[in-house]
C-alpha positions as CSV (number, residue, x, y, z in Angstrom):
1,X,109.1,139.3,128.7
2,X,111.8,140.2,126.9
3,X,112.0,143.6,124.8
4,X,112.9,143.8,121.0
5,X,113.1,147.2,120.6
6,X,113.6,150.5,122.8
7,X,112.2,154.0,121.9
8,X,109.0,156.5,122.8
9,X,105.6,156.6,121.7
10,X,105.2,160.7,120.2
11,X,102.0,161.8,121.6
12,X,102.2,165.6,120.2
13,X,104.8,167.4,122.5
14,X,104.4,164.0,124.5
15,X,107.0,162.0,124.7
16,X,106.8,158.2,126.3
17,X,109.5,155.5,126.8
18,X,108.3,152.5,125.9
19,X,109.8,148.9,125.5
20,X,108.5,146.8,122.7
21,X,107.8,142.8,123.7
22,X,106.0,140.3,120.8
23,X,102.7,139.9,121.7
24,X,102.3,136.1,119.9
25,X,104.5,133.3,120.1
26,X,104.7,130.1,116.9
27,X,103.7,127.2,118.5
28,X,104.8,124.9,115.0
29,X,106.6,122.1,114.8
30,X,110.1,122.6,113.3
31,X,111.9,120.1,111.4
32,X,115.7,119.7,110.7
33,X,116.4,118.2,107.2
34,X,118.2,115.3,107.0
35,X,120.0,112.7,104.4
36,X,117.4,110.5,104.0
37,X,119.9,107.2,103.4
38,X,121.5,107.6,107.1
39,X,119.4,110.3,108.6
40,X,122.5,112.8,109.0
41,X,121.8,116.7,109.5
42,X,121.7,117.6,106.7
43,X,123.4,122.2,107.2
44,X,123.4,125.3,105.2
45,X,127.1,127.1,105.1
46,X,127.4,130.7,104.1
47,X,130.3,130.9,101.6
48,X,131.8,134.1,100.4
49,X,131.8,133.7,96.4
50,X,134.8,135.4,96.3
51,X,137.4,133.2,98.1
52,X,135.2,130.3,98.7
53,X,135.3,130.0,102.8
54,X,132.7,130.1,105.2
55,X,131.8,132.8,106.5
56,X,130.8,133.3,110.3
57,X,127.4,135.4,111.3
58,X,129.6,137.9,113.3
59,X,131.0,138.7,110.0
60,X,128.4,139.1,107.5
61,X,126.6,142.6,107.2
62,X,124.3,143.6,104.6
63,X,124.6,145.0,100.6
64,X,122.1,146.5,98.0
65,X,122.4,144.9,94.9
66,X,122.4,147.0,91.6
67,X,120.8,146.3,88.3
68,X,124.6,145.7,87.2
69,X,125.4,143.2,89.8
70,X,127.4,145.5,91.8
71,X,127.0,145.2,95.7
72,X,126.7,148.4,97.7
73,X,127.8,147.7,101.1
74,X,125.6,149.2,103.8
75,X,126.1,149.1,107.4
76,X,123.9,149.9,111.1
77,X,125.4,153.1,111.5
78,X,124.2,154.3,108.0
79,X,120.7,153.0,108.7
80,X,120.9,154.7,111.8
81,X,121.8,158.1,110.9
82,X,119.2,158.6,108.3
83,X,117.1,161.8,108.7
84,X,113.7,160.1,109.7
85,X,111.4,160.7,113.1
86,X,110.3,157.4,113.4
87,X,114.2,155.9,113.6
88,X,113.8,155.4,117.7
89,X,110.1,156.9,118.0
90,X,106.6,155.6,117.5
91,X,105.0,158.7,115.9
92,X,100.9,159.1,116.3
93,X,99.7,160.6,113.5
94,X,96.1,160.4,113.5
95,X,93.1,158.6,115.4
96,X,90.2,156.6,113.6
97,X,87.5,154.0,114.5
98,X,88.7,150.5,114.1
99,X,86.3,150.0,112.3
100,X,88.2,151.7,109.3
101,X,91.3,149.3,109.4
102,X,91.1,146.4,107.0
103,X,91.9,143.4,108.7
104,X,94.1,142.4,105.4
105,X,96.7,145.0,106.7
106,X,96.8,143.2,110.2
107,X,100.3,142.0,110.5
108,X,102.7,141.2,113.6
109,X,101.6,142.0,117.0
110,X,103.6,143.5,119.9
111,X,102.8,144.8,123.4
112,X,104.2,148.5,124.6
113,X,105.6,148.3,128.1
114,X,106.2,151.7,129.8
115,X,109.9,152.0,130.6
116,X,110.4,153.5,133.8
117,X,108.8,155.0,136.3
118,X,108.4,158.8,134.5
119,X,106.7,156.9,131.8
120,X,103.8,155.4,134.2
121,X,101.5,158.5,134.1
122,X,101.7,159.5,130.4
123,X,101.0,155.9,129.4
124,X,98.2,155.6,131.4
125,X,97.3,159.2,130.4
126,X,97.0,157.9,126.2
127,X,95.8,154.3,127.3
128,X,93.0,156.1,129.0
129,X,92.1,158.7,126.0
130,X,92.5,155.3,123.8
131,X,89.8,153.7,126.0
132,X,87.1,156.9,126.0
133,X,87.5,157.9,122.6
134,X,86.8,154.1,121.5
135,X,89.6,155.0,118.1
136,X,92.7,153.4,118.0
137,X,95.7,155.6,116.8
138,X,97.6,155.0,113.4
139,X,101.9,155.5,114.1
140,X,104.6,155.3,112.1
141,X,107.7,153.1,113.5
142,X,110.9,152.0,112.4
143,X,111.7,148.2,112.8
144,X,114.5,146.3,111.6
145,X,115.9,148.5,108.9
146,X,112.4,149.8,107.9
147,X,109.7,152.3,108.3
148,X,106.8,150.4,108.7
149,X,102.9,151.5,109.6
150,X,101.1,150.6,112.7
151,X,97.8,150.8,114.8
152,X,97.7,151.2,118.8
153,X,94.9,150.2,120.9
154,X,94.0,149.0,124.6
155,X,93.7,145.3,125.8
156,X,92.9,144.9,129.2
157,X,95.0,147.3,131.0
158,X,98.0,147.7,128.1
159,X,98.6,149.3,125.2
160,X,98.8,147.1,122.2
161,X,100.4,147.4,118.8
162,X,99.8,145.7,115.5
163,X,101.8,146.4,112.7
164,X,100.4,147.2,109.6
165,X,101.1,146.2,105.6
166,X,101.2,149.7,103.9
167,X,98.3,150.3,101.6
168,X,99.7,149.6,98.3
169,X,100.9,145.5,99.7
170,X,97.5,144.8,99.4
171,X,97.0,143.0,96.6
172,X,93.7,143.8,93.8
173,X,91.4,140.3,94.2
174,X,91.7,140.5,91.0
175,X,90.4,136.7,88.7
176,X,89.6,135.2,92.4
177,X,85.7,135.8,92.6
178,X,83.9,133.1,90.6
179,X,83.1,133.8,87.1
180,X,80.1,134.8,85.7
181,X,76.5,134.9,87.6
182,X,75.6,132.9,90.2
183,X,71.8,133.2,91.6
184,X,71.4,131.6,95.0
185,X,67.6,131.5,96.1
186,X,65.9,133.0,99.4
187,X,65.3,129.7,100.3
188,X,69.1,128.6,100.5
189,X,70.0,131.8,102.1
190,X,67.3,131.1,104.8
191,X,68.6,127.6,105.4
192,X,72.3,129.5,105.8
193,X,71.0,132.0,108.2
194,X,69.9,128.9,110.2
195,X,73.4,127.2,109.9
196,X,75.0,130.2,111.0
197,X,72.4,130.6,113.9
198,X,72.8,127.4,114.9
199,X,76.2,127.1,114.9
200,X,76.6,130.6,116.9
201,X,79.3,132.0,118.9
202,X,82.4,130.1,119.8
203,X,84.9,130.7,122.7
204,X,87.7,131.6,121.2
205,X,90.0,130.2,124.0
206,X,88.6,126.5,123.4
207,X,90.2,126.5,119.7
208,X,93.5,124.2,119.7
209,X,95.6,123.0,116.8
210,X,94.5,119.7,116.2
211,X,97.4,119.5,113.4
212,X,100.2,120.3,116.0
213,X,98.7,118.1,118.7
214,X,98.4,114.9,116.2
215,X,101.9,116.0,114.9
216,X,104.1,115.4,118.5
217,X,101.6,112.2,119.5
218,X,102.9,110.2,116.2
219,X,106.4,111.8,116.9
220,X,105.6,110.5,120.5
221,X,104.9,107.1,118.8
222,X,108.0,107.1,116.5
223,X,110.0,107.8,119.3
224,X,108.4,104.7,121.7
225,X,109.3,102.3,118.9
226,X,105.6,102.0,118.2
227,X,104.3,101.4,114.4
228,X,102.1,104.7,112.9
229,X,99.1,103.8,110.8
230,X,98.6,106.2,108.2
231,X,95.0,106.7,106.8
232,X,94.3,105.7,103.5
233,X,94.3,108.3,100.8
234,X,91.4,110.6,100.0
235,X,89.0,109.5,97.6
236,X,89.9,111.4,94.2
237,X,87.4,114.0,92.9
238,X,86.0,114.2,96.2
239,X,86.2,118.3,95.8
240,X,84.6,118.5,92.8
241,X,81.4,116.4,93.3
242,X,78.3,118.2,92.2
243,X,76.3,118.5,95.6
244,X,72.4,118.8,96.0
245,X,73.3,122.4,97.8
246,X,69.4,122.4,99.5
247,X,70.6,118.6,101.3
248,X,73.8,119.4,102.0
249,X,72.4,123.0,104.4
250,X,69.6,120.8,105.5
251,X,71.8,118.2,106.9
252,X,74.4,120.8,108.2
253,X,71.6,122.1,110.3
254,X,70.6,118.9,111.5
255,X,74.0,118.1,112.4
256,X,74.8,121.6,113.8
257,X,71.6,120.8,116.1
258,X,72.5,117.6,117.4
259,X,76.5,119.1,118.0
260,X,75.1,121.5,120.1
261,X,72.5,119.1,121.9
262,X,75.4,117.0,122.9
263,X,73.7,114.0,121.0
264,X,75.3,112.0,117.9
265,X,74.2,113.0,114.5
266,X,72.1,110.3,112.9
267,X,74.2,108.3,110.0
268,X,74.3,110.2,106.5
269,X,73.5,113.6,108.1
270,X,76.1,116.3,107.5
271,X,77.4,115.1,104.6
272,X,77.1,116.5,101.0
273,X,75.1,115.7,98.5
274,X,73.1,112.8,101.1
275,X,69.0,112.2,100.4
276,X,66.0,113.3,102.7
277,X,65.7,111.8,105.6
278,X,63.1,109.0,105.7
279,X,61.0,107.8,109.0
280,X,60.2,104.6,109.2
281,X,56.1,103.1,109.8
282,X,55.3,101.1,112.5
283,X,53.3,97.8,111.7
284,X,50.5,97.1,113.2
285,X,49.7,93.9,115.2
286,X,47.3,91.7,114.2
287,X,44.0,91.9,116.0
288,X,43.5,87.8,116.1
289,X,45.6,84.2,115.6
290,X,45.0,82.9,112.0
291,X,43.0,80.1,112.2
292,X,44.9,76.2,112.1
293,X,45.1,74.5,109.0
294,X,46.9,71.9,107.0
295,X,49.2,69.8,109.3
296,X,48.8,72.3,112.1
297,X,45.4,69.9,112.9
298,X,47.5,66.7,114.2
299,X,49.2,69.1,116.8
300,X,46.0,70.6,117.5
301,X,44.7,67.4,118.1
302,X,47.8,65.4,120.0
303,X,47.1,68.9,122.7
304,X,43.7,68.1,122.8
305,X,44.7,64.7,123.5
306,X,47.5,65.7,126.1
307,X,44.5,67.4,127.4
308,X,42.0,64.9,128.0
309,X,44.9,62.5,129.2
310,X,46.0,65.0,132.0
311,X,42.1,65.5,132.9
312,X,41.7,61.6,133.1
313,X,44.8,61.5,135.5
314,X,43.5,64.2,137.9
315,X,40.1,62.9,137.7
316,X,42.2,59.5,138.8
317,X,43.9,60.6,141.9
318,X,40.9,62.5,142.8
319,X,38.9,59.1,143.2
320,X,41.7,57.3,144.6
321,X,41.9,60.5,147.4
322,X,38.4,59.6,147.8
323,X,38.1,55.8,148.5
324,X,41.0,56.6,150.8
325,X,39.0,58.8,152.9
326,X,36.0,56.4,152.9
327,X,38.0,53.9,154.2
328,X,39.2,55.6,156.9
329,X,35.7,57.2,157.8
330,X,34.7,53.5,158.3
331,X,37.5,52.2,159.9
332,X,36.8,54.9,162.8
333,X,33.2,53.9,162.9
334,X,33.9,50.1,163.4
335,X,36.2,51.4,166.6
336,X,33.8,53.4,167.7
337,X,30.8,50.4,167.7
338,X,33.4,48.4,169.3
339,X,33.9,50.4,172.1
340,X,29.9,50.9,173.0
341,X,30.1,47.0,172.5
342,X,32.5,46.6,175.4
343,X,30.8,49.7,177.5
344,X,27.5,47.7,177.4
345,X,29.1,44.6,178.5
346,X,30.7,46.0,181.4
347,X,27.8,47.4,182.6
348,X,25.5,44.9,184.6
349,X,28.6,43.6,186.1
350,X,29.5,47.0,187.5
351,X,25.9,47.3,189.0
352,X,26.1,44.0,190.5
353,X,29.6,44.9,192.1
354,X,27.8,47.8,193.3
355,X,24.5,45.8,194.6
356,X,26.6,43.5,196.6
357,X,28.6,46.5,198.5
358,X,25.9,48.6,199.3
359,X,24.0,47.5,202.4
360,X,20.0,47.5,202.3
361,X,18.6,49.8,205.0
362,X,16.1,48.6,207.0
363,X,12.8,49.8,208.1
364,X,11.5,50.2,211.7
365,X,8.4,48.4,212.8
């Protein structure tokens, strides 16, 4: 990464060379204005007021202004000749828990590189007091024409800088807390200990800026030639609704639950101001049929009807099945008699045959 600033860190008689490198990087959209009737750029020029021409950046420095008007011209080299420490040094001047720096004085955030290889063992040598000592250490820096304040500590394996807004920036809230007293009840801080339970801890890696991303996909659309819908408008007076505050934790917690349980929250829960939730009864079934009346006799009737006709057919083609067999049963009776019939007249005539063939034996005398 690139350095924005060379110097030493001024750990008492120790001195370490460090190069400064931003820690963040804007991830924002920029946009170029333009004239709106055939979308030309649309510049800034830096004119001198004296002769009227533009002036080029290599040729513009910087001026105090007086009360009178009067500019005082003031240049690099005056800046860099004034009689502080802090013009090319980091100066340490104390160590406190972090837990003693307002986050309202948190300002731009830069890493300290050590800058050669002499520098290696003193900067592991503070990074390492940094890390037992669990403080961070408050400097003083210069930084683009002015002194500014600053806090060091460790992440990871570096040692980290955060610039810091001098005490008297920060503001007095003063007219911002709501007026007059407000009670809130045990009962809606319960429900917002739940919320807050609920919801618990977030990766802080898994954050993204939904604004940015929807940004460059409708600049991605403009550019295909595709059509953006816009959403309607907000409905007005939608921030100052009186909300039934009770409902409105209630269904948050409901909805926080159901977030975190991977499963859709039910319509109407999560939003302000909605009504308890109401579970519908199941109806039970009736235990018997009503009984027929009215017209519902003729149909009763025409089935009953159906019914006797379809037991009159069956009882037909069960007769008919019936004679059938009978017929048949006699049918093999009549062959049957026929046959003795012609077995009996057969026989003398085969014990004649069999008289005439066979010779009488006769007796001796």
């Amino acid at each position: 990464m690139r350095s924005i600033w060379n110097g030493a860190i001024s750990f008492g008689l120790v001195s370490i060379p460090i190069k400064l490198v931003n820690a963040t990087e804007s991830h924002s959209i920029s946009f170029r204005q333009i004239h709106v009737g055939d979308g030309g750029r649309v510049r800034y020029r830096k004119v001198c007021e004296l002769d009227g021409e533009e002036v080029p950046t290599a040729e513009i420095g910087k001026g105090y202004e007086e009360s009178d008007g009067s500019i005082i011209p003031i240049t690099d080299e005056d800046l860099a000749q004034l009689p502080i420490a802090t013009a090319k040094t980091i100066e340490i001047v104390s160590f406190v828990p972090a837990d003693q720096i307002d986050p309202l004085q948190m300002d731009s955030a830069y890493y300290l590189a050590a800058s050669g290889a002499t520098a290696a063992k003193p900067y592991t040598l503070l990074r390492e007091a940094l890390k037992r000592s669990q403080k961070v250490a408050i400097a003083k820096y210069a930084l683009r024409g002015r002194e500014r304040l600053g806090m060091l500590r460790v992440v990871d394996d570096v040692i980290a800088m955060h610039g810091l807004l001098w005490p008297d920036e920060i503001r007095v809230p003063e007219g911002v807390a709501p007026e007059g007293e407000v009670s809130v009840r045990e009962a809606e801080l319960d429900l917002a200990d739940a919320l807050m339970a609920t919801l618990g801890e977030v990766e802080m890696d898994t954050l993204r800026d939904d604004y940015r991303e929807a940004v460059e996909a409708m600049i991605a659309a403009k550019a295909g030639g595709e059509t953006v819908v816009a959403p309607g408008p907000p409905a007005e007076g939608a921030g100052g609704q009186v909300i039934d505050l009770m409902a409105a934790l209630e269904n948050s917690v409901r909805a926080a639950k159901a977030s975190r349980a991977g499963v859709a929250a039910p319509d109407g829960e999560g939003e302000e101001g909605a009504g308890a939730e109401v579970t519908p009864l199941r109806r039970k079934r009736a235990s018997a049929a009503p009984k027929a009346v009215g017209g519902k006799k003729s149909t009763a009737a025409g089935g009953a009807g159906g019914g006797a006709g379809a037991g009159a057919g069956a009882g037909a083609a069960k007769k008919s099945t019936a004679a059938a067999a009978a017929k048949k049963k006699a049918a093999a009776a009549a062959a049957k008699k026929t046959a003795s019939a012609k077995a009996a007249e057969a026989k003398p005539a085969r014990a004649a045959a069999k008289k005439a063939v066979t010779p009488r034996k006769r007796s001796s005398a």
